[in-house]
ChimeraX commands (.cxc) that place a marker at each C-alpha (Angstrom):
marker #1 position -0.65,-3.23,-0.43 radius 0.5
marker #1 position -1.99,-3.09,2.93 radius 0.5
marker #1 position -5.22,-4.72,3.68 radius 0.5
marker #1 position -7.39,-4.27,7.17 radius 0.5
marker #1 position -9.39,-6.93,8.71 radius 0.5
marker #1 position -12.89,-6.09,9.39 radius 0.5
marker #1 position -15.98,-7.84,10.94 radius 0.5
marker #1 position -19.54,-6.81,9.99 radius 0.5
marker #1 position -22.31,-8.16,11.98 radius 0.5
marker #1 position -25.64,-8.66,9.97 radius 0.5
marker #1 position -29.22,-9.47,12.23 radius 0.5
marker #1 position -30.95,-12.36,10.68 radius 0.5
marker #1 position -34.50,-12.97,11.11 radius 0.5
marker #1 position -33.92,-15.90,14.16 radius 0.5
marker #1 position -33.37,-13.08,16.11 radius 0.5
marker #1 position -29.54,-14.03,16.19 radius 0.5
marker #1 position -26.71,-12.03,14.64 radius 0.5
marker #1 position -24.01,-13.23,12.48 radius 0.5
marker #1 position -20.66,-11.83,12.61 radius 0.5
marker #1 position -18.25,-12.19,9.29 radius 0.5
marker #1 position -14.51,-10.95,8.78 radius 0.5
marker #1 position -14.10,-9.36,5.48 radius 0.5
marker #1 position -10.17,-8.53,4.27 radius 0.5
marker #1 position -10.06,-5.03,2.63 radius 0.5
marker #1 position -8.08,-1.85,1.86 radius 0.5
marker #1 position -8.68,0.53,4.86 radius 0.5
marker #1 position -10.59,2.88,1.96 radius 0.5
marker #1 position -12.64,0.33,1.04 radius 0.5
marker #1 position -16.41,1.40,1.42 radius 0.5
marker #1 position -18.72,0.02,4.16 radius 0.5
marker #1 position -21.08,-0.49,1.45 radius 0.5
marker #1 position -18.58,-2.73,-0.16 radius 0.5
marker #1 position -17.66,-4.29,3.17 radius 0.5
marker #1 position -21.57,-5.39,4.10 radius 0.5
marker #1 position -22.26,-6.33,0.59 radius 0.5
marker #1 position -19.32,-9.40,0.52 radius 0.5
marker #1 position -20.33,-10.11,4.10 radius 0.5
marker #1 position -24.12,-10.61,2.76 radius 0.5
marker #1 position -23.50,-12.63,0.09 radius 0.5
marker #1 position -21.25,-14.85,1.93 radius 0.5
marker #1 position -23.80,-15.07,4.88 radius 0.5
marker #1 position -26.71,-15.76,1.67 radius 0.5
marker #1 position -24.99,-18.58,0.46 radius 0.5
marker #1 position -24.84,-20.21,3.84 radius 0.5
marker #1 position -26.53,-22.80,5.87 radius 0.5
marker #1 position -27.95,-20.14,8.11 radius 0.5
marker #1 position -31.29,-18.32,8.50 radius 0.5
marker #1 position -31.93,-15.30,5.89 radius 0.5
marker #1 position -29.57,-11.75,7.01 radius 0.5
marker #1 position -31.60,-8.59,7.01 radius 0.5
marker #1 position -30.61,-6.43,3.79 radius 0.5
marker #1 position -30.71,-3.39,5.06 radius 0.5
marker #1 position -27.26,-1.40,4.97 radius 0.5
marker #1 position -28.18,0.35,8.40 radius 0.5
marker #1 position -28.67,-2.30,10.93 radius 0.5
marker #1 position -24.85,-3.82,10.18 radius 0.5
marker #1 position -22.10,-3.10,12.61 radius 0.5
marker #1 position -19.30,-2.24,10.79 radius 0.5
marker #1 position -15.62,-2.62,13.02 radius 0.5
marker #1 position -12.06,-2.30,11.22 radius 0.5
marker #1 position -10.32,-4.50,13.86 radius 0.5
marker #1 position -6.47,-5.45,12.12 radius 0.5
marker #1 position -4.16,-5.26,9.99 radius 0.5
marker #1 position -2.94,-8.04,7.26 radius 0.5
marker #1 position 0.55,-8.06,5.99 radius 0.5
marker #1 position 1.49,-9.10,2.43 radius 0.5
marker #1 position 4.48,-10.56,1.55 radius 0.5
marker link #1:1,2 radius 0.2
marker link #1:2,3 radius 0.2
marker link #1:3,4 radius 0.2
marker link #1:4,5 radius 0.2
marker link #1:5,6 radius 0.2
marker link #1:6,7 radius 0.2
marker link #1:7,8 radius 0.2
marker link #1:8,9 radius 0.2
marker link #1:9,10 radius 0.2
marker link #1:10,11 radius 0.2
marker link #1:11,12 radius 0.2
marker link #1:12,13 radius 0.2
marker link #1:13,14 radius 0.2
marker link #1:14,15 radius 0.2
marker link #1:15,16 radius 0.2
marker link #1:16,17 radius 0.2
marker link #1:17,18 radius 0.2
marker link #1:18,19 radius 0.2
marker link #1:19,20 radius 0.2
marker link #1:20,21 radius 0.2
marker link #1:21,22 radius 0.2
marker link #1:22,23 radius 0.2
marker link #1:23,24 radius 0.2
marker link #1:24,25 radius 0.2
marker link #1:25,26 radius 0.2
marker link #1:26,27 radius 0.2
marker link #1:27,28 radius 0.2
marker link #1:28,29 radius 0.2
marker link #1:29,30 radius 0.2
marker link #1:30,31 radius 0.2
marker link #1:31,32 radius 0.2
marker link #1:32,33 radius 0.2
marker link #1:33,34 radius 0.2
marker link #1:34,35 radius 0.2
marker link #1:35,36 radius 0.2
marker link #1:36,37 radius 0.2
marker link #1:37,38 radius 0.2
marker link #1:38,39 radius 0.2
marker link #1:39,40 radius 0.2
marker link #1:40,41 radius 0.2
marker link #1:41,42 radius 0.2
marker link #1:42,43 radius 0.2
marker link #1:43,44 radius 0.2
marker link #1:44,45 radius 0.2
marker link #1:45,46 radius 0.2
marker link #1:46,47 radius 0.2
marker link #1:47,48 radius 0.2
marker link #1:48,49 radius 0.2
marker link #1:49,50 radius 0.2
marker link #1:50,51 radius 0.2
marker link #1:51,52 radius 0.2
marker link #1:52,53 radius 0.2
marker link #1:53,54 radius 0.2
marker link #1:54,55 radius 0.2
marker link #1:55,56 radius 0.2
marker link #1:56,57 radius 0.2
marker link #1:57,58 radius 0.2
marker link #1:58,59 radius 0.2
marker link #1:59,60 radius 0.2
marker link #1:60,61 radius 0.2
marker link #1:61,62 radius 0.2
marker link #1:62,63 radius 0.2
marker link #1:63,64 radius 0.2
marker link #1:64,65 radius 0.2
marker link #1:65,66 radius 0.2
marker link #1:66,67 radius 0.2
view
C-alpha cells in the first residue's frame, strides 16, 4: 500500500501556527488528516490549536514506500 505524506498547519491562539506531517493513503479524507494532526497537537506542550476544520492548510507533499 502506498501512503502520502502530508502536513496540515493548525493556528493556535498565540497567534503562531503549528505545522504537523500526517502519513496517509492519498484517499484519505482531509477531515481525517486535520483530526490526527489535532489530537497530536492537543496532547502537546504547546498553546491550544483552533478546532475549526476551515482555517487548516491542508498540503499532500510525498510519497512513502513500504517494503
Amino acid at each position: 500500500m502506498e501512503r502520502r505524506c502530508w502536513l496540515v498547519a493548525l493556528p493556535a491562539v498565540d497567534g503562531r501556527q503549528y505545522v504537523y506531517r500526517v502519513y496517509a493513503p492519498e484517499d484519505a479524507p482531509l477531515a481525517d488528516l486535520f483530526w490526527e494532526a489535532w489530537h497530536c497537537h492537543d496532547e502537546g506542550p504547546f498553546p491550544r490549536a483552533w478546532d475549526l476544520f476551515d482555517a487548516a492548510a491542508i498540503r499532500q507533499v510525498g510519497r512513502v514506500h513500504n517494503s
